[in-house]
C-alpha positions in Angstrom: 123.8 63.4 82.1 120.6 64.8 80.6 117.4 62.8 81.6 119.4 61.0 84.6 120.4 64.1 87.1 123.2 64.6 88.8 124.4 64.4 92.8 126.4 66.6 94.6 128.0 66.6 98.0 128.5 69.5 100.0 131.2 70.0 103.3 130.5 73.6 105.3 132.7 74.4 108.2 130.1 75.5 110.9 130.1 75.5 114.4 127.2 75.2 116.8 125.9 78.4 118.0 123.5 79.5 121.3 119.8 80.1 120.4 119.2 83.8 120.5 118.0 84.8 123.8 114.0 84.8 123.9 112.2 88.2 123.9 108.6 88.9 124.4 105.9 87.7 122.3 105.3 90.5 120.5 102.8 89.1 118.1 100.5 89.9 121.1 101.2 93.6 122.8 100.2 94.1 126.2 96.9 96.4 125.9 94.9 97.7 128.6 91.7 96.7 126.8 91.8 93.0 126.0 88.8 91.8 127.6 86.9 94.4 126.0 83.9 93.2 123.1 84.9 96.1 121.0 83.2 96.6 117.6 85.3 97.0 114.4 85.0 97.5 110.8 87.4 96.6 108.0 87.1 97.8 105.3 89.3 96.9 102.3 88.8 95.3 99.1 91.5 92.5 99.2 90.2 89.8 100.9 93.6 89.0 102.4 93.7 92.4 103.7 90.7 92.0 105.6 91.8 88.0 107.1 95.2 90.0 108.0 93.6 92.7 109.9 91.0 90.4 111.7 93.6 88.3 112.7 95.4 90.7 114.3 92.2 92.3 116.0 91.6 88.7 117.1 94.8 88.0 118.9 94.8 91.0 121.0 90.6 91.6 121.8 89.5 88.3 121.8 86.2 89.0 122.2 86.0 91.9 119.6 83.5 91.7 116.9 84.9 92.2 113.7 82.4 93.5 110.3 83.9 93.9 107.0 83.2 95.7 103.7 84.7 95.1 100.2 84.5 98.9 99.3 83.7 102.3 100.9 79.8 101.9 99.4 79.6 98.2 102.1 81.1 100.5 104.5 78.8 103.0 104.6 76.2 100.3 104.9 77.5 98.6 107.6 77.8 101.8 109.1 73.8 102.8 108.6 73.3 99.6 110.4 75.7 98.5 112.6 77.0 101.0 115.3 81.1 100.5 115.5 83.7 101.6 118.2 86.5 101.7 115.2 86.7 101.7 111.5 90.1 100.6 109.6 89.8 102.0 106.3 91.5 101.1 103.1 92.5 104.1 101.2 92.1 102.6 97.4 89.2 100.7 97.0 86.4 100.1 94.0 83.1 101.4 94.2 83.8 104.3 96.7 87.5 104.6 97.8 88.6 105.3 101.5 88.7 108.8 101.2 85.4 109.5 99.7 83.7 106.7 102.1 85.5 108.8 105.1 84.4 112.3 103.9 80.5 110.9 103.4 80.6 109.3 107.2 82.3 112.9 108.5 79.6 115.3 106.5 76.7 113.3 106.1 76.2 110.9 109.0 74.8 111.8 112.3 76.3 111.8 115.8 77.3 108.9 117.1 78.3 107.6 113.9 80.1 110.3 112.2 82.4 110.7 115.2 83.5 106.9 115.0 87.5 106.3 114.9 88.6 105.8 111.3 92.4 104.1 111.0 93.6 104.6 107.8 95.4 102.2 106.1 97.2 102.0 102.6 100.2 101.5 100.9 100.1 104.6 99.3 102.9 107.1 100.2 102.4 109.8 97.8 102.5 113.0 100.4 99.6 114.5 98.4 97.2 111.5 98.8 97.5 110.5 102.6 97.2 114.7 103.2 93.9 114.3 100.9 93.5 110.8 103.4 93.8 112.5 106.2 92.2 116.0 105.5 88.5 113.4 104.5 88.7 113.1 108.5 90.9 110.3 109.6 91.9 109.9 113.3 95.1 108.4 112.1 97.1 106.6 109.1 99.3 103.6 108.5 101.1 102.2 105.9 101.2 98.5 104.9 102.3 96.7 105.5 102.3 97.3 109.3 103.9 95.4 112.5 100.8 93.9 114.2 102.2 95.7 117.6 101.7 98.9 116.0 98.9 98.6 114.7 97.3 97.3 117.7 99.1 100.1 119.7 97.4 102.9 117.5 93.7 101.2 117.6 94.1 101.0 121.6 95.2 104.9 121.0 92.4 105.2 119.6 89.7 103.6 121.3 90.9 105.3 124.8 90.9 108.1 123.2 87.5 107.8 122.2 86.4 106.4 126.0 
């Protein structure tokens, strides 16, 4: 009856079931680097993006120090005054995307912060702009949105690597 509702009743035939069988946290991946105070920059213009990331960072280097830029232009910023041990990068971004911000750190910065880690990031799968990503001087890519394991599995790459 309009205005008044209505009230249904529903009967499923279920059984009771056993709880799956518990696997490993994998929200947090083992890394050989936890208690280390690394240094990263995020750069990405979403706002979200950037909480996501951190997050992540967070739960796996507790210690870490995490800077963030809105566009390529903050991240070249941070970079002239804040020395980083890795840089996630945002490919599409206002101001100065993620490739043109990696390209001005590669040719125009000097040593040690040219040579800084750069993680790419996007969502962007056209083959012709993560080659044009990549060729600006990335140390790696991934897309979005990424498993938290991974990604913390590639910046560990990464920062060893670098060590």
């Amino acid at each position: 009856v309009p205005g008044k509702g209505s009230r249904f009743w529903l009967r499923l035939p279920l059984t009771a079931a056993q709880a799956p069988a518990r696997t490993p946290d994998a929200s947090k991946p083992e890394v050989q680097t936890r208690d280390m105070a690394w240094r990263f920059l995020v750069a990405d213009d979403h706002p979200v993006n950037r909480l996501l990331v951190k997050q992540v960072l967070k739960s796996v280097w507790p210690y870490s120090v995490i800077l963030e830029a809105a566009d390529g232009e903050q991240a070249l910023q941070c970079l002239r005054e804040n020395t980083v041990d890795l840089v996630l990068m945002d490919m599409v971004m206002p101001v100065l995307d993620g490739i043109a911000a990696t390209r001005a750190l590669r040719d125009n910065f000097p040593p040690p912060a040219k040579d800084v880690p750069i993680l790419g990031l996007t969502a962007n799968v056209n083959p012709v702009d993560l080659d044009a990503f990549r060729q600006a001087g990335l140390s790696g890519v991934m897309l979005k949105p990424f498993e938290p394991a991974q990604l913390c599995s590639k910046v560990e790459q990464l920062l060893l690597s670098r060590a």
